[in-house]
Backbone as CSV, one residue per row, in Angstrom:
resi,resn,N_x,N_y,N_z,CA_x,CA_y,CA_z,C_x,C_y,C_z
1,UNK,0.806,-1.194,0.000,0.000,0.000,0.000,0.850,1.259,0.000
2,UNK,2.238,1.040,0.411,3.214,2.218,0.205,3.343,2.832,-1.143
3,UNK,3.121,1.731,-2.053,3.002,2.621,-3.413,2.334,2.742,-4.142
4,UNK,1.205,2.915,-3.529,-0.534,3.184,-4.444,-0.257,4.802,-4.387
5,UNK,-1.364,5.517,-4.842,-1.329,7.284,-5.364,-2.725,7.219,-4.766
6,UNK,-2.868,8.923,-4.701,-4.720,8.973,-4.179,-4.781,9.238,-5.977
7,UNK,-6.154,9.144,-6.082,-6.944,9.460,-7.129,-6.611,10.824,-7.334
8,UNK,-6.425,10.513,-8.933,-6.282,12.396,-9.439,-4.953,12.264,-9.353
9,UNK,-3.815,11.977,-8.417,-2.211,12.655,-8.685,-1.895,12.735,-9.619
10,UNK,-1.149,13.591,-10.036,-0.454,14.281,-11.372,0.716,13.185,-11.363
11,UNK,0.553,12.047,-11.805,1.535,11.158,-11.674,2.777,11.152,-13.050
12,UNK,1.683,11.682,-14.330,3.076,12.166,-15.449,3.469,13.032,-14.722
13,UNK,3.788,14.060,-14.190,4.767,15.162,-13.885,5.151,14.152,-12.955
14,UNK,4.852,13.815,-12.312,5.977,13.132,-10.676,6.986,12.319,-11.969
15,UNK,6.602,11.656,-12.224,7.720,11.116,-13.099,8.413,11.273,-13.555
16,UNK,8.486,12.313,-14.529,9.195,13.290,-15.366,9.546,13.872,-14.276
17,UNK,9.740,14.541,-13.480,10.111,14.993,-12.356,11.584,14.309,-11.806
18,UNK,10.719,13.031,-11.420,11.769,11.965,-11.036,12.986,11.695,-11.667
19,UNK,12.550,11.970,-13.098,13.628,11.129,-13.979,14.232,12.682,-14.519
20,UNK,13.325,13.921,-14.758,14.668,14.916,-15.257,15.775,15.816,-14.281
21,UNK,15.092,15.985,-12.789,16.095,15.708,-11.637,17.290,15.411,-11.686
22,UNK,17.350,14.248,-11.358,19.013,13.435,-11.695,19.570,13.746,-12.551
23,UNK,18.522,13.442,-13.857,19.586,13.370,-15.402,19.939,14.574,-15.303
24,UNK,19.185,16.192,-14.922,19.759,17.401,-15.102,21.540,17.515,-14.193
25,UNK,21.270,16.545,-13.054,21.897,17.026,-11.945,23.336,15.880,-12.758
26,UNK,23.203,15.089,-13.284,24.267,14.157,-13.667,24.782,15.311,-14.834
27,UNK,23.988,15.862,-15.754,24.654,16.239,-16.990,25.632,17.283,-16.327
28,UNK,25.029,18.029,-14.871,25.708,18.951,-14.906,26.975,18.443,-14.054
29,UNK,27.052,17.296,-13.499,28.310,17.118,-12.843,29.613,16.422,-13.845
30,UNK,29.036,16.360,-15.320,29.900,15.882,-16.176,30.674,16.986,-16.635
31,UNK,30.074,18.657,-16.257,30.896,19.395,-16.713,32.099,19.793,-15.935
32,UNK,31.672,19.610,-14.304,32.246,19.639,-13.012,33.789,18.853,-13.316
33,UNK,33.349,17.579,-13.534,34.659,16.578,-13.237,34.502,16.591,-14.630
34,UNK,34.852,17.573,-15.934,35.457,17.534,-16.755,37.314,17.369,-16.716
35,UNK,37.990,16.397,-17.649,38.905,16.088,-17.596,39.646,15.439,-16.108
36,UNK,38.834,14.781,-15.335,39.451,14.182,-13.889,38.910,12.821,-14.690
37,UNK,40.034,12.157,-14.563,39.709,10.733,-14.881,39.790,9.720,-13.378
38,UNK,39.547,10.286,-12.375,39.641,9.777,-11.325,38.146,9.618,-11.007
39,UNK,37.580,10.310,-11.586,35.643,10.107,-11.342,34.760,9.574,-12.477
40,UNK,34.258,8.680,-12.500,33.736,8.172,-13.634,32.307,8.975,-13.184
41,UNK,31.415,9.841,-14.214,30.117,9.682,-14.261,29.453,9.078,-15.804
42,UNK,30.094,9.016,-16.480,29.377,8.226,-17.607,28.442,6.753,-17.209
43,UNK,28.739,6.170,-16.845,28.040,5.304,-16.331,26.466,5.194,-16.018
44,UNK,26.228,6.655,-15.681,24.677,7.012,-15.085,23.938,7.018,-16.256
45,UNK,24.923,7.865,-17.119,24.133,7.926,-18.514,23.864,6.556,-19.116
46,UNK,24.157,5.552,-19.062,24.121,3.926,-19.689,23.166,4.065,-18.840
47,UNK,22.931,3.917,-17.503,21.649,3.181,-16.824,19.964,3.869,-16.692
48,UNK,20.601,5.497,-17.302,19.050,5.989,-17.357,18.772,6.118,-19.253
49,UNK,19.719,5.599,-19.668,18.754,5.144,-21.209,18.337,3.516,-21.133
50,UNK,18.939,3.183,-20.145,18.217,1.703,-20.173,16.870,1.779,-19.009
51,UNK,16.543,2.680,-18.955,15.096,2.838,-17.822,14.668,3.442,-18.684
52,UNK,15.015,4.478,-19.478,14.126,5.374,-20.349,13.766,4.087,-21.317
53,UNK,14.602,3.588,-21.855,14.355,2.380,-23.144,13.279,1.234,-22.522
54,UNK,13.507,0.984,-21.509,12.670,-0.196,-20.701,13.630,-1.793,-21.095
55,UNK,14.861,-1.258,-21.274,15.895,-2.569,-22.029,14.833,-3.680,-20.719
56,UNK,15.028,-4.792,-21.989,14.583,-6.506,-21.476,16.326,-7.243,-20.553
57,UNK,17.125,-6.221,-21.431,18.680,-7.397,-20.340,19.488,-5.996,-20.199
58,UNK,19.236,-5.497,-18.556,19.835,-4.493,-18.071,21.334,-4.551,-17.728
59,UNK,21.994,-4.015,-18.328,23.446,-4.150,-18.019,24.047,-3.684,-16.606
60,UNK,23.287,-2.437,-15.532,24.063,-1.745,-15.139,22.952,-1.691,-13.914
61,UNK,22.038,-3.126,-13.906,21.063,-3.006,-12.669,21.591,-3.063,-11.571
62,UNK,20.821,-2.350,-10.551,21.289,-2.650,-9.167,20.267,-3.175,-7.988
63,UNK,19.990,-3.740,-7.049,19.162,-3.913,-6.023,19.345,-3.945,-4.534
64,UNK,19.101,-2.957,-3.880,19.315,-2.927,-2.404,18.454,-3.727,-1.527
65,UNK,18.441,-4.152,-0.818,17.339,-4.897,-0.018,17.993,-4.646,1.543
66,UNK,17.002,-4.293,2.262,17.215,-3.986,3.594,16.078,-4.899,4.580
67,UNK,16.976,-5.841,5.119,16.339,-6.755,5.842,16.151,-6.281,7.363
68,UNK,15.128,-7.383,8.115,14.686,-6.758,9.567,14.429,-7.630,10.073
69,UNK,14.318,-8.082,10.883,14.282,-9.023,12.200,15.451,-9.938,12.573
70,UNK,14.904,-10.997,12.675,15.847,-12.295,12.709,16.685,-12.368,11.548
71,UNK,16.363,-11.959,10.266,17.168,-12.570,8.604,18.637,-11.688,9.056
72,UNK,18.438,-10.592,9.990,19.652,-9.779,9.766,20.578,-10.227,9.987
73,UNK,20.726,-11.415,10.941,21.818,-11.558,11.666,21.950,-13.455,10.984
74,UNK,20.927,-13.887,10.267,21.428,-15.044,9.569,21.634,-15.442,8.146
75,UNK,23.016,-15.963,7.935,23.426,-15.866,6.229,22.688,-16.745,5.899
76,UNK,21.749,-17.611,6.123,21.031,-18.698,5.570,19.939,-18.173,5.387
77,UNK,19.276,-17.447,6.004,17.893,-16.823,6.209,18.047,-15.492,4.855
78,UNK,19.278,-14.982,5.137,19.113,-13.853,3.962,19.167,-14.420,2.736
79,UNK,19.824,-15.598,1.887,20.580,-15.873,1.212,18.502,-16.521,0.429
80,UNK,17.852,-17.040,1.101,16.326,-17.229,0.982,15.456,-16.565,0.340
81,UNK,16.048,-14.650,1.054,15.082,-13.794,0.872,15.744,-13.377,-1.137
């Protein structure tokens, strides 16, 4: 139920929102760490044309999972989830 909307939200703008955010905030840190080859940001750019594209075999996916109770403290129990 955490990620239902009420009726009516302007859910194209939240989106577009969501997604030109970052990309603005990435393009502009490519001008930042222009010529430092010690910082990679290209990378971001590969993973938000593969969300914009909806690619079927994501190259550059990631998944966090934050466990709670008992699983935290067992490698058998997490290894399940």
């Amino acid at each position: 139920q955490q990620a239902q909307v009420q009726a009516g939200e302007m859910i194209g703008a939240l989106a577009a929102q969501s997604l030109g955010e970052p990309a603005t905030q990435m393009t502009l840190n490519t001008f930042h760490y222009a010529g430092v080859s010690a910082k990679n940001v290209t990378l971001g750019v590969r993973r938000l044309k593969e969300i914009i594209n909806v690619s079927k075999k994501p190259k550059t996916s990631s998944l966090t999972v934050y466990l709670t109770g008992q699983a935290t403290n067992n490698a058998e129990q997490c290894k399940q989830v």
